[in-house]
C-alpha positions, 0 to 999 in steps of 0.5 A: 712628949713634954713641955721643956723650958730654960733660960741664960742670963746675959750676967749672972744676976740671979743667985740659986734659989731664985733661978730655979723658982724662976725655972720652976714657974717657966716649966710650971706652966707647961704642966699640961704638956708633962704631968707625969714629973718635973725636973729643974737644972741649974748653974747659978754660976754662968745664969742657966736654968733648964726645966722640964714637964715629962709625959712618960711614954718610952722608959717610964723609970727614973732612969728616964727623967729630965733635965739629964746629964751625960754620962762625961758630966759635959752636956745637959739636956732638956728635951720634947719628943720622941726619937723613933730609932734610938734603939738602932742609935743605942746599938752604934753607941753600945758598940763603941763601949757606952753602956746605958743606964735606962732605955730611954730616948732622951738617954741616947739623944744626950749621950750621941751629942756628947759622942757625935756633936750636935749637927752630925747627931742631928743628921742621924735622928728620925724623930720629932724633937725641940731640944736645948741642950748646954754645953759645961765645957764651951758655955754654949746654949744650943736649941734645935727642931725636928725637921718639919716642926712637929714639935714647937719651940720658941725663944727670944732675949727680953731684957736681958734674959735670953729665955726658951720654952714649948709654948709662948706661956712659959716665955711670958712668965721669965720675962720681967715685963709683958713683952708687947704684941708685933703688929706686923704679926697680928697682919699676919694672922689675919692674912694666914690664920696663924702667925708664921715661922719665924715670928710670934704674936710677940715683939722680941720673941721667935719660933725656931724654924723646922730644920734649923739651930741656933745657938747663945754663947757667953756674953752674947745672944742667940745666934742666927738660925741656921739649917741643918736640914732643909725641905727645899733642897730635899725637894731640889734633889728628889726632882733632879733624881726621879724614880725610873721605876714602874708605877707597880714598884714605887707603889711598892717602895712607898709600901716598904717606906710607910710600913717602916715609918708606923713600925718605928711610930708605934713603939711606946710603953704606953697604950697607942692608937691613932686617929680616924676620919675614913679619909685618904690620909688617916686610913693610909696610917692605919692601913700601914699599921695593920702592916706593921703590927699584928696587935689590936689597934685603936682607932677614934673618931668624932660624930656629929650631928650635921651630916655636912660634917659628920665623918663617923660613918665612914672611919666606921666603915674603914675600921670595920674592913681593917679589923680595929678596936674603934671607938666613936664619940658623937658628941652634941652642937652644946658639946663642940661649942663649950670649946670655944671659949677655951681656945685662947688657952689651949693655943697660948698664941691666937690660932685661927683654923676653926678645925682646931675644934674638933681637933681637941675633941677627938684627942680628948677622946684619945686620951681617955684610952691610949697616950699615943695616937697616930695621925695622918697629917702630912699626906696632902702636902707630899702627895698632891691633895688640897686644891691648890695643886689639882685645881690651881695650875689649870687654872694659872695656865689659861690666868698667864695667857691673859694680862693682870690689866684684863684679868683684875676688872673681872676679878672685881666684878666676881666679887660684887656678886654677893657669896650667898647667890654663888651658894644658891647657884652651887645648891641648883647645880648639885641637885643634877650633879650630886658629885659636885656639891662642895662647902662654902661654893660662895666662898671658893668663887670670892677665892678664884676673884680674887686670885684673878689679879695675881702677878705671878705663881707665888702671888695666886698661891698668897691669894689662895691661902689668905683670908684677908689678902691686904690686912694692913687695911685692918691693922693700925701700923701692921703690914705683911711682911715680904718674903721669899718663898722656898725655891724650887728651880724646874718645879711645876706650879703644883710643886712649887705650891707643895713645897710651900705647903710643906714649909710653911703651911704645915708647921705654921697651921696643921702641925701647930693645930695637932701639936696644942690640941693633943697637949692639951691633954697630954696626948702625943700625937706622931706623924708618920708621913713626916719621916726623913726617908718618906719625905724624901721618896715622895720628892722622888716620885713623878709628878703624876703618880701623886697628881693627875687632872684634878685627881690628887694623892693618887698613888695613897689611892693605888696603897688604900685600895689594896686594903679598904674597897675603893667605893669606901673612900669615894667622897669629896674631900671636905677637911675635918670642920665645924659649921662657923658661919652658921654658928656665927649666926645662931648660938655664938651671935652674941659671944661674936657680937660682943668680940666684933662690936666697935669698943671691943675692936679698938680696945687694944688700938690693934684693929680698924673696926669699919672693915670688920664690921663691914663683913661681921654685918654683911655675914649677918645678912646672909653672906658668908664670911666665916674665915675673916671674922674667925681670924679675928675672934680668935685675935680678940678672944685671945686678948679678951682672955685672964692670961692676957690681961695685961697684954701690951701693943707696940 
């Protein structure tokens, strides 16, 4: 796990020296992600610098640092992440006479390239990876992504200078100006609570999309992206070949599968472990580890003091029936908000899901025992476990029957109802039913309000997802963009959303989330649901091994049980969260005020400060509308902060 950086030149302007300063400063400032070792490569001849930050983690010699050149002197690499059969790919090398020098992954990566080609290596590699890798011989720059964007990589041309690196940071610092925040995707973030692949928070600056390359040859800039893996026709071609197996044998194919994948994920030179909530997903990884491995195994989880949140009880018990070295750190309200005014930093791009929170906790917990921890992001959207794929098709099916005319005036009405007498209503109903308690009830019926006046599938999965469904309202100039989700012809709604999930939630929101809070403090994370061959048997099983009535994942359920009792697991699924809106009343009220107030909104001549501080009093007053005012915190906080000082809008 690193943090990689380079840049090429439209003209070779810059002699040497100031190349490599250059370089030097871009991968400088990914220091957090690598503080192992640094390495810079550079041409001055055709304008091209490569920088890397390493955190060493496979081959901790020499024989493993970056930037590396192939052994026929043709490629060089810079490269983040981890390639997780690299020994099975070394032996087909070996077997052709190459004989390596070190038994590093990036070694291997290199030197398939030079004896395979980018794509069909590509195709060949199991792993989380963002690579650029130039080519001597054809003065070609390629960069590529994992199949589902496990690692970050973004790129962009500004003034000439075609620059790429880990984080947003490193591009800021090649470029000669401060490029300019793209309103459109300010909107974005409000609607999402993220900034969605392909664009940034930038004008002029893209992440690569999962799956995908591109490519800057001589004179020319980057190309456009293109697939060399896509999830959607992985999808298409799970449901146009299904399992016909029994139940009893997929849950055996997924038993082999999941083993194979954590057997491959927890190779490291370094100490390893991996998180633990006590929920489905994290006690399936670590369920597969205890499979896979007959060594201790670390497990970490954060406590907190509200029992709303408070997972500790339940990953303790689960590590007491898996038999692992578990550590717990209960840390206080005063702990958990000291973050908060470091997430402009720890996110480089305004980030708006307030679990990152205790996401940072927890791998900050991490590290202070293992480099590597495992984690078991990926499950809900292979298996069927938000909401959105229970709960939402059932309610689409009576929603199509009844026109959008009739539908929207209930929808409005639903909405003048103010959340807090929802939250009243849910309280009374959860003291007979204790089964039905849920978080934030007020906010999840504004939600189905809402979705009340959509047109079509795609427009209730939007209207389920956003905060602010129409932020044009909110951002001067911005609007959302259109698209075109990923298709899925003869996909269910619950399919249809799952893909969605997995192309555009996953990378945008969860991925991102794990990826910045572990960097922070340089702890690589590894997803073992997010292998190719996984990914792939999943798509294969029927719909009802993963989904049935409002029950989701439940063949993961079928795998657990036969490890952890099953009353261990029964609980609501709550998500790994943090109390926002009562702290946007209490001990972050004035931080919160400060950030909301009318001069501090139309500072940067971004936002309309009527609707927000609409909301901002209303939640004040007791309503709750955490998420639309964390959306924008997070916007201002990032924008208020040293880094971006000299931030300019377009």
């Amino acid at each position: 796990m690193c943090g990689i950086a380079g840049i090429r030149l439209r003209e070779a302007t810059l002699a040497g020296p100031e190349l490599q300063s250059l370089v030097d400063g871009m991968a400088g400032c990914l220091h957090h992600r690598g503080p192992d070792a640094e390495g810079v490569w550079v041409d001055p001849s055709v304008g091209v610098a490569l920088g890397h930050q390493r955190l060493a983690v496979i081959d901790l010699s020499e024989t493993g640092a970056q930037p590396m050149m192939s052994s026929d002197g043709r490629w060089v690499l810079t490269y983040n992440g981890e390639i997780y059969n690299h020994r099975e790919l070394a032996r087909r090398l070996s077997s052709k006479g190459l004989r390596f020098r070190g038994t590093s992954d990036t070694e291997v990566l290199v030197e398939a390239i030079a004896r395979w080609g980018i794509e069909p290596t590509l195709q060949r590699l199991d792993g989380m990876f963002a690579f650029a890798v130039w080519d001597r011989k054809e003065h070609e720059l390629t960069l590529a992504r994992d199949r589902v964007g496990e690692k970050p990589l973004y790129y962009g041309e500004l003034e000439g200078r075609l620059l790429f690196g880990s984080e947003l940071r490193s591009i800021v610092r090649g470029a000669t100006s401060q490029p300019s925040i793209d309103r459109d995707s300010v909107a974005e973030l409000l609607r999402f609570k993220y900034v969605p692949e392909p664009w940034s928070i930038y004008r002029g600056v893209n992440k690569l999309p999962p799956g995908m390359t591109t490519t800057a040859r001589d004179g020319g800039g980057w190309s456009t992206p293109r697939h060399y893996w896509s999830a959607a026709e992985v999808a298409a071609a799970g449901l146009a070949a299904p399992l016909t197996c029994s139940p009893a044998e997929g849950l055996a194919l997924l038993d082999e599968t999941l083993t194979a994948s954590v057997a491959r994920r927890i190779v490291a030179d370094v100490p390893l472990g991996a998180f633990l909530s006590g929920g489905i997903d994290s006690t399936t990884v670590v369920a597969a580890m205890r499979q896979a491995t007959t060594g201790t195994i670390r497990t970490f989880t954060i406590g907190v003091a509200d029992a709303q949140y408070d997972e500790s009880r339940d990953a303790a018990r689960v590590a007491a029936h898996l038999g692992t070295d578990h550590t717990e750190l209960r840390v206080s309200e005063a702990e958990v908000l000291d973050v908060v005014p470091r997430l402009p930093e720890i996110y480089d791009e305004p980030f708006a899901d307030s679990s990152q929170i205790p996401t940072y906790l927890v791998s900050r917990l991490a590290r202070e025992h293992v480099t590597v921890a495992l984690s078991g992001d990926g499950g809900d959207e292979l298996f069927g476990g938000y909401n959105r794929h229970t709960w939402a098709p059932r309610i689409w099916r009576t929603m199509e029957r009844v026109p959008s005319a009739l539908r929207t005036p209930v929808g409005r009405a639903a909405l003048r109802v103010p959340t807090s007498r929802y939250d009243r209503i849910a309280a009374v109903g959860s003291r007979a039913l204790p089964r039905l308690k849920q978080r934030y009830p007020g906010q999840k019926m504004h939600k189905l309000a809402r979705a009340l006046a959509a047109a079509d599938a795609d427009d209730l999965y939007d209207r389920l997802v956003a905060h602010w469904y129409a932020p044009d309202a909110v951002v001067r100039g911005g609007q959302v963009r259109s698209r075109t989700p990923a298709s899925l012809p003869g996909g269910s709604f619950t399919e249809r959303a799952m893909l969605r999930d997995l192309t555009e939630y996953l990378p945008g929101d969860i991925l991102t989330k794990l990826d910045r809070a572990s960097m922070a403090v340089s702890l690589e994370t590894r997803v073992p649901f997010l292998a190719p061959d996984l990914i792939a048997l999943a798509w294969r099983m029927p719909l009802e091994w993963k989904v049935q009535g409002v029950t989701g994942k439940r063949i993961l359920r079928r795998y657990v049980a036969q490890h952890v009792p099953s009353e261990v697991l029964e609980r609501p699924k709550a998500g790994f969260g943090v109390p926002v809106g009562d702290w946007l009343r209490g001990p972050l009220r004035t931080w919160a005020g400060d950030l909301l107030s009318p001069a501090a909104l139309q500072r940067h001549d971004l936002l309309e400060s009527g609707p927000i501080q609409q909301r901002w009093q209303a939640h004040l007053a007791g309503e709750d509308h955490q998420y639309a005012l964390w959306d924008v915190l997070m916007l201002q906080s990032w924008l208020a902060s040293a880094t971006q000082a000299d931030v300019t809008t377009g």
